[in-house]
PALO-912696 format. One record per residue (C-alpha): residue in three letters; x, y, z. Coordinates in steps of 0.2 Angstrom, whole numbers, padded with zeros to 4 digits, always signed. Example, Ala and Ser with C-alpha at 12.3 -4.5 7.8 and 13.67 -1.06 7.14 Angstrom:
2
ALA+0062-0022+0039/SER+0068-0005+0036/
//
This chain:
154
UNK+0580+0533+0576/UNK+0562+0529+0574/UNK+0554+0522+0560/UNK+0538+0523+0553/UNK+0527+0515+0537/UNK+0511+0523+0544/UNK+0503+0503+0544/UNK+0509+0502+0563/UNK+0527+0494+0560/UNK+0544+0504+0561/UNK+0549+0511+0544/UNK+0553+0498+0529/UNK+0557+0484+0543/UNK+0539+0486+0549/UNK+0533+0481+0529/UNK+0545+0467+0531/UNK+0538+0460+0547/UNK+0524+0446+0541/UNK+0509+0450+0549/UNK+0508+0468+0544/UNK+0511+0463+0527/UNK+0498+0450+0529/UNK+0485+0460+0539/UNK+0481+0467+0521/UNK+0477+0450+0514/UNK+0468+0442+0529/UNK+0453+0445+0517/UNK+0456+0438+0502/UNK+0448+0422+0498/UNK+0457+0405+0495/UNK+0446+0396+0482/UNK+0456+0378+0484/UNK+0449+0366+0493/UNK+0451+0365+0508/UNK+0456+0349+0515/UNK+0471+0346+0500/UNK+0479+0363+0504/UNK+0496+0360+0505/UNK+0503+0377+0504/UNK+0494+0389+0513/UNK+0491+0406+0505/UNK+0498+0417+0518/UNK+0513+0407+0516/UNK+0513+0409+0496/UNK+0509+0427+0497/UNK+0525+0430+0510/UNK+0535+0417+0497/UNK+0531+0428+0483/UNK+0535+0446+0492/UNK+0551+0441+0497/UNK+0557+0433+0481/UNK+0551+0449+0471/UNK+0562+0460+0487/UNK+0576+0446+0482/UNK+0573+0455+0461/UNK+0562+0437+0455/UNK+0553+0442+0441/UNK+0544+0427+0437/UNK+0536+0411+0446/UNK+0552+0401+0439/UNK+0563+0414+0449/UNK+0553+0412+0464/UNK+0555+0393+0465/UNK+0573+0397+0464/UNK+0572+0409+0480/UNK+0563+0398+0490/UNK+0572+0382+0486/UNK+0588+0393+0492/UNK+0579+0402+0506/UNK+0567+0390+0514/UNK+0577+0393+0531/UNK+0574+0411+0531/UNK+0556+0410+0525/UNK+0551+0398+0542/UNK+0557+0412+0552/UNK+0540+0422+0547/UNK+0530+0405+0544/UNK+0530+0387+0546/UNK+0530+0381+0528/UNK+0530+0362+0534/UNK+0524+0358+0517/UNK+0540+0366+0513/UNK+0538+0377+0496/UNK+0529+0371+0480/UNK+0537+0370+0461/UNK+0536+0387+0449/UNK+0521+0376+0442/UNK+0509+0374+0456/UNK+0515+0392+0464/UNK+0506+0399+0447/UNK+0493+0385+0448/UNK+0488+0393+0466/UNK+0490+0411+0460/UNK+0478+0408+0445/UNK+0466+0401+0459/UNK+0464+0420+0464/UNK+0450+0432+0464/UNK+0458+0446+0453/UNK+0448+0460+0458/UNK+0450+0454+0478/UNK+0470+0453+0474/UNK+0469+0471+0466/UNK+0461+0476+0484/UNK+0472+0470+0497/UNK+0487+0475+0486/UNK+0482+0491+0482/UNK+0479+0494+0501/UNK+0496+0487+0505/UNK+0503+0501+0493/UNK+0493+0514+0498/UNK+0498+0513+0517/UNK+0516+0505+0513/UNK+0518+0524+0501/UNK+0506+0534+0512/UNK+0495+0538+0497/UNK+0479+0536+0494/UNK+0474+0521+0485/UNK+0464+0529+0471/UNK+0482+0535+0464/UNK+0488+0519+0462/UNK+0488+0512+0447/UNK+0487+0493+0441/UNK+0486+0490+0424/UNK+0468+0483+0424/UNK+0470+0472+0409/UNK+0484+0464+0414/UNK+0478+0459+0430/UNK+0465+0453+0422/UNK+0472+0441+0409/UNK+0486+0436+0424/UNK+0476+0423+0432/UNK+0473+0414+0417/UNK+0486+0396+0420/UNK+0504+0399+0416/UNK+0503+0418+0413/UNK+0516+0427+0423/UNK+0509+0444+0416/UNK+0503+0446+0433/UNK+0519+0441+0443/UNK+0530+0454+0433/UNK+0517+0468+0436/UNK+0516+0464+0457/UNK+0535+0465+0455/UNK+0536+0483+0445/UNK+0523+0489+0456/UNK+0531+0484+0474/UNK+0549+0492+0468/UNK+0541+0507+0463/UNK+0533+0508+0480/UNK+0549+0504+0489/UNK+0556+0518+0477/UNK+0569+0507+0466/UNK+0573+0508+0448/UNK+0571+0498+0436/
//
């Protein structure tokens, strides 16, 4: 049975597999400094799209998942810092470029539904406002938006 998500992976498995997911982000820039990174940002964006495949809705839930799945999460990455609190996951998202976020995501969509970006909709305002500290407008919005692409309810 051959699979395919049109981003060059086999079918929902192909969106799961780390560097595809990832290829989409490679361009969105990390605004921490540098040398006292302790969680890289590929890590927290992989943390963060499989806790909200795992139904978290907020950066609280997250936490949860990766205290729970830390083993799982190394098989895509290294996390030797291991995973940070729901505090400083939302401290690092609020670091992001908005509009760069809205981007890459939007892309990721578009190729992980095979339509074209333009029809996908993100509620501008509320990405906006959800990089602003301990806001996690944002985090329920990247969680409606990647269920409705993987077609799920609710």
């Amino acid at each position: 049975m051959e699979r395919d998500d049109g981003a060059g992976g086999e079918g929902i498995w192909g969106v799961l597999r780390s560097d595809c997911f990832l290829d989409y982000f490679k361009d969105l820039p990390d605004r921490r400094q540098r040398g006292k990174v302790v969680y890289p940002l590929e890590e927290m964006l992989l943390l963060r799209l499989l806790a909200v495949l795992a139904r978290a809705d907020s950066f609280i839930d997250i936490a949860r998942f990766d205290e729970k799945k830390l083993d799982l999460l190394r098989r895509f990455r290294p996390f030797r810092g291991g995973t940070p609190s729901h505090d400083h996951l939302d401290d690092i998202f609020a670091t992001l470029d908005a509009g760069a976020f809205r981007r890459c995501f939007v892309a990721w969509v578009a190729a992980l539904t095979k339509t074209p970006s333009e029809v996908i909709a993100i509620d501008g305002k509320t990405l906006r406002r959800s990089y602003q500290k301990k806001d996690s407008k944002h985090q329920t919005e990247w969680a409606k938006i990647l269920r409705v692409a993987l077609g799920e309810k609710g």
